[in-house]
N, C-alpha and C positions, 0 to 999 in steps of 0.2 A: 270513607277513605278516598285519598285523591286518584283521580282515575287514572296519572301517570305511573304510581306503583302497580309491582305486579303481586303484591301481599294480599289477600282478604281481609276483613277487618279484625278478624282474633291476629290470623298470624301479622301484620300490622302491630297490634297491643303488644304483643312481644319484642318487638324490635326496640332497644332501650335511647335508641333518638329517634325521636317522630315531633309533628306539628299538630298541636289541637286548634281548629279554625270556631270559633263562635259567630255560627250562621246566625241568631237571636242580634250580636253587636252588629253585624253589617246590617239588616233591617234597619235596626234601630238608628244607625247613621246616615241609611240614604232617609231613613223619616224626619229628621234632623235638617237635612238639608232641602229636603223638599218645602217643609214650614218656614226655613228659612227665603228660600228663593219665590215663594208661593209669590202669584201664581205661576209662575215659571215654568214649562216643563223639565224633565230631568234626565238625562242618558246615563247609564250607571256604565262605566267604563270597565270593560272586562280583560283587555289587550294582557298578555302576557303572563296565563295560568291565571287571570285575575289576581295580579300581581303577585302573583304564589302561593295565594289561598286555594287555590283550585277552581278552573274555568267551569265544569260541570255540576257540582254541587254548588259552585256560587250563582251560576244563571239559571237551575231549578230554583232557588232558593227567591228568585228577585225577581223572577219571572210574572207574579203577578201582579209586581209593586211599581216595576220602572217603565217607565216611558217609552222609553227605547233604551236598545243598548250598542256602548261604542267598541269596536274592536281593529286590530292592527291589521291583522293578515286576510285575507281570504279564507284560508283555509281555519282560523279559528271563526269566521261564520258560519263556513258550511258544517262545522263542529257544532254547534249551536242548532242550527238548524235540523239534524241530526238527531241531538237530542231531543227535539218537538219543542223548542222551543219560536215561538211562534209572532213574538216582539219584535217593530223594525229594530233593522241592526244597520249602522252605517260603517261599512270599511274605512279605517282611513289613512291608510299607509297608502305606498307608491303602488298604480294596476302594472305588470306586464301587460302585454297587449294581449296575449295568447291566453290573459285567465277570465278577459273579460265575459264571452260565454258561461263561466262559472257561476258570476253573479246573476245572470238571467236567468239561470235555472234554479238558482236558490233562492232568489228575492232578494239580495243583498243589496243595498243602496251602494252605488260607487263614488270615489271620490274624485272631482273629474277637475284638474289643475290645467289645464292646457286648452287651446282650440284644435289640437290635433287629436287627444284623448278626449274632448266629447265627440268629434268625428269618428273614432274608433269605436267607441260606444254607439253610435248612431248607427252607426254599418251593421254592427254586431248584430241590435234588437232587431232591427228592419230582415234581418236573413229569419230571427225568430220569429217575427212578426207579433211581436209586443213590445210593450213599454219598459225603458228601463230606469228603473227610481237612480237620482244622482244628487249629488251634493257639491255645488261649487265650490273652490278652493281657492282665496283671495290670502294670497302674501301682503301682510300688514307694515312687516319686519322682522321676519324668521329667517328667510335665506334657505326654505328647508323643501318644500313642493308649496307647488300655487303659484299662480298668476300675479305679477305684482299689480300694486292696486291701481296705478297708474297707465294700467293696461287693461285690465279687465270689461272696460267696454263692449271690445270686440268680441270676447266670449259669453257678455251676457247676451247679448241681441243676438245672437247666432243662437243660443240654448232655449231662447223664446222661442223661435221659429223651428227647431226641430220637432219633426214629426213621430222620431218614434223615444224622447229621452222626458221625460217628468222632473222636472228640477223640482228636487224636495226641499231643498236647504240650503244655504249659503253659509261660508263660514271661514273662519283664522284663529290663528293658535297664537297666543301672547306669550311671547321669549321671556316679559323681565317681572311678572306677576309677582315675585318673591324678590323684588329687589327695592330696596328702601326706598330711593325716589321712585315713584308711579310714573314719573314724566312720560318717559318710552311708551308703557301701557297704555296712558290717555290717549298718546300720540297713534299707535297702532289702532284706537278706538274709533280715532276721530276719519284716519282712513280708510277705516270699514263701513264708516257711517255715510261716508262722501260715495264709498262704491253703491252704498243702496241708496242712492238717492237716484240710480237710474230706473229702478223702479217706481218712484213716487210721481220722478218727470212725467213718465208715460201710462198712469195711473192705472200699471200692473199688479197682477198680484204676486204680496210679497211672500215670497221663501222663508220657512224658516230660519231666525237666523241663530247664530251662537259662534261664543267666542271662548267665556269664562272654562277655565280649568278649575284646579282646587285652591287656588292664591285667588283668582281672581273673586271666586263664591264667597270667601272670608274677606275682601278687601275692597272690589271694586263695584257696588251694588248694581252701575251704571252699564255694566258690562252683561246682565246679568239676561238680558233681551227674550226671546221667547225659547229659549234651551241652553242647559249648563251642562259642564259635561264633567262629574267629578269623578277623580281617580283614586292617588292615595286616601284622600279623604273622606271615602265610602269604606276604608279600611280602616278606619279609626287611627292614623297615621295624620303628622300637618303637615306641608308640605315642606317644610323651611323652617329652622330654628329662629323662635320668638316669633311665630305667626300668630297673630290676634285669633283668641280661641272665640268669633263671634260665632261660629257653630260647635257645639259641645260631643265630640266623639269619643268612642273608647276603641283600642286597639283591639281585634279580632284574631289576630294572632298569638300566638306563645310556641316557643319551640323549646323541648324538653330531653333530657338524657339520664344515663345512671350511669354510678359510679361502679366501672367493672372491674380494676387493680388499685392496689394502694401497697404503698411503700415508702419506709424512710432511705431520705438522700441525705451522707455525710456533707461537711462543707468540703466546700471546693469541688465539688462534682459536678459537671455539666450536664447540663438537659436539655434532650432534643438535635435536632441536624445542628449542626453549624455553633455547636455549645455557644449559644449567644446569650444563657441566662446561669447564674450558679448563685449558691448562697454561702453563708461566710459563718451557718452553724448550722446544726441539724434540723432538718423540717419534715413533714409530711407530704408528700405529694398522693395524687390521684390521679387515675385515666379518665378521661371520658368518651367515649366512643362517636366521636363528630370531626371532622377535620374542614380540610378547602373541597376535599371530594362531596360534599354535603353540601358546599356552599359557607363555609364556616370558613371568611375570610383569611389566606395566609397574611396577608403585613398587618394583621388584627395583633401578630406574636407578639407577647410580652406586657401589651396595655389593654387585653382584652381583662374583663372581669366576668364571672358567673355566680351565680348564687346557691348556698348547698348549706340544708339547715337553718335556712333563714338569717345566713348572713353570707356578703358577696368576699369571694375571695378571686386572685387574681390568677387569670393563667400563665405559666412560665415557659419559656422555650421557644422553640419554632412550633407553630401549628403544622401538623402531618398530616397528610392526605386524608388521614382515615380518625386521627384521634389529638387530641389535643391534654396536657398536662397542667393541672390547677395544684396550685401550694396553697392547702390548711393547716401552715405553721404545726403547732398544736391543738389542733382540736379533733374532736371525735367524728370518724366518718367511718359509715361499712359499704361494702359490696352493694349495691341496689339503691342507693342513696339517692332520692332526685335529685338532678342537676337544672337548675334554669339558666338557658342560655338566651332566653327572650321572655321576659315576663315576669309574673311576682312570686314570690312564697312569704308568707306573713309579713313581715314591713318591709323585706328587701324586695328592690327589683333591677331589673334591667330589660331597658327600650332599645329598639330599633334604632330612636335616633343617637343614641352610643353608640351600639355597634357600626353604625356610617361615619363616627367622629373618630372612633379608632384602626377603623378600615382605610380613610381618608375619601369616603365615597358619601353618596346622599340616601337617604334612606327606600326609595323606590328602587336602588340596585341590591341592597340587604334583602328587602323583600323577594325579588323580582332573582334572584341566584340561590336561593333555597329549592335545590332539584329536586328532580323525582322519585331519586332511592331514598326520600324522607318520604314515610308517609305520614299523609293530614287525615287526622280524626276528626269528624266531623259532634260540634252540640250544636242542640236546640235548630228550631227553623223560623223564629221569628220572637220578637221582644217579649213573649209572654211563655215562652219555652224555660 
C-alpha cells in the first residue's frame, strides 16, 4: 500500500479505485537499462512519489539494485533516509539556504549552482566540521538553476580549493532530448564537454559526470558518460511519443475502478455539469467512482475512454470531482464490474500516454497527479516474483 493513504491493505482492496504498482516491472526496467548503458552507472530517479508509484515501496524495492538514487526535494531524502535507506542520494532541485544543515545531517549530496551556494555550503560543513558531498550544476541550455557554462570556471577552482565541500559530480539537464533535431542536445553536450576540460587541463580528478535523462538513454549513447539518470523510463513509460524503443520497458502501473450505478438515459438528456454531452437515442450509462479529485483529469471530458469487459467505451459528460460517467450503448454491465482506467483487460487497453493526449498534458503529469486518496497495491519485488 502506498504510504500516502491512510487505508491498511485490506481496507485499501475495498476501495473500488486504487493503483496496482508492479515492483517485479520496475526492477526489470532499471535492469534493462543498466545493460543497456553498461558500463555506466545508473541513478534511479525517485522525485515526486516516484512518479506516483510510491517513493517508499519503490526505494525498498531498488534499494539494492541502483547506484544511487535521484530526488527533487530535501525533504524526499530525508524520507529516504528515514526509511534506512542507505544509497547516495543527490538532491537536485533549488537549496534554500536555511535547509542546507539538513543535508549534512542526513548525507544528502547537494546540488550547488552558484559561487555563493557553495560558500553557503562551505560555511555550513566547517560550523559541523565535516565534509559535505555536492554536485556541480553546469547550465548547458536550460535557463532553469546552474551556472552557465561560460562562467563556471570560477566555481570550479573555488570547489577544488574548498576545505570542507567533496565535489562528488558534475552535471546538466538537456531541455530538447525528445525533440526530433538532436542539434540543441549535441550543442548542450559539447558545452558540458568544454566545461570539463578544466579538469583534464590541470590533471584533476574528475567528478562524476552525467547528463542523460530518459530520451537521452534511448537516443544519445554519447551522452551516456559515467551516470544516467532515468525517470519515466524506470517506470515502464517513454518519454515522448515515437521514442525509439532501444530499451524494452513495460509500464508498472494500472489504475483500476468498478462499476457502482447504472442506468438508462432517454435521448436528449444531458450528462453531467454544464450538459456538454447528450445522445440522440437510448443508451446505457455507468458511474465510476474516480474524478479530477483522484487525479483523473477534468478537460479529459468527453474524449477520455475506459475499458469494462474487455472492450473500451467512452466517457460522457463533464468529469466530476469524485466520479466520472461511461456510455455502454447496449451492452451488459453490473454493479462491481472492473473498470480500467489505465492498463489492459484481455485485448483492450488504455496507456498513459492517451490519457496525456486527451488531458492535453505529457505523460510524467498523468503519472505524477494520481494522489494519495488512491491507494497503490503493491506485486511482486523483483523479476522473478
Amino acid at each position: 500500500m502506498d504510504e500516502t493513504s491512510p487505508l491498511d491493505p485490506q481496507e485499501a482492496r475495498l476501495r473500488p479505485t486504487y493503483a496496482t504498482v508492479s515492483l517485479a516491472r520496475i526492477r526489470a526496467n532499471l535492469d534493462a537499462v543498466r545493460a543497456h548503458v553498461a558500463p555506466t552507472r545508473v541513478m534511479a530517479i525517485l522525485k515526486a512519489n516516484a512518479y506516483g508509484h510510491g517513493l517508499e515501496a519503490v526505494a525498498r524495492c531498488l534499494a539494492p539494485q541502483a547506484d544511487s538514487f535521484g530526488v527533487a526535494l530535501v525533504e524526499e531524502g530525508i524520507a529516504l533516509r528515514r526509511l534506512g535507506i542507505a544509497n547516495p542520494i543527490l538532491v537536485m532541485g533549488g537549496t534554500w539556504t536555511r535547509q542546507i544543515p539538513l543535508f549534512i545531517a542526513h548525507d544528502l549530496a547537494i546540488t550547488v549552482p552558484s559561487l555563493a551556494r557553495l560558500r553557503d555550503v562551505e560555511e555550513a560543513a566547517a560550523a559541523a566540521r565535516t565534509r559535505a558531498r555536492v554536485h556541480l550544476k553546469i547550465d548547458t541550455g536550460m535557463e532553469r538553476i546552474g551556472i552557465h557554462h561560460y562562467s563556471a570556471e570560477g566555481l570550479l577552482q573555488e570547489a577544488t580549493r574548498s576545505q570542507h565541500v567533496e565535489v562528488e559530480g558534475i552535471y546538466s539537464h538537456l531541455a530538447n532530448a525528445d525533440a526530433k533535431d538532436l542539434s540543441h542536445a549535441r550543442l548542450q553536450l559539447e558545452r558540458f564537454a568544454e566545461v570539463l576540460r578544466f579538469y583534464e587541463r590541470r590533471s584533476l580528478p574528475m567528478p562524476q559526470r552525467h547528463i542523460a535523462n530518459s530520451a537521452a538513454i534511448l537516443r544519445l549513447p554519447e551522452s551516456h558518460l559515467d551516470l544516467v539518470r532515468p525517470g519515466i523510463l524506470l517506470y515502464g513509460v517513454y518519454p515522448y511519443p515515437g521514442a525509439p524503443h532501444t530499451v524494452e520497458v513495460s509500464p508498472a502501473l494500472s489504475w483500476r475502478s468498478r462499476v457502482v450505478y447504472f442506468k438508462v438515459v432517454e435521448p436528449g438528456s444531458p450528462v453531467s455539469y454544464g450538459s456538454t454531452w447528450q445522445s440522440d437515442h437510448r443508451v446505457r450509462l455507468v458511474t465510476v467512482p474516480v474524478g479530477y479529485g483522484d487525479g483523473y483529469f477534468r478537460s479529459m471530458s468527453n474524449r477520455a475512454c475506459v475499458v469494462l469487459r474487455g472492450r473500451r467505451h467512452p466517457q460522457v459528460g463533464r468529469v466530476c470531482m469524485d466520479q466520472i460517467m461511461v456510455n455502454i450503448e447496449w451492452t451488459t454491465a453490473y454493479n462491481g464490474d472492473e473498470v480500467i482506467l489505465i492498463g489492459e483487460q484481455g485485448e483492450a487497453r488504455v496507456t498513459v500516454e492517451e490519457l496525456a493526449e486527451w488531458a492535453g498534458t505529457i505523460p510524467y503529469e498523468v503519472l505524477t497527479a494520481i494522489n494519495g486518496r488512491v491507494p497503490r497495491l503493491y506485486e511482486g519485488s523483483g523479476p522473478s516474483s
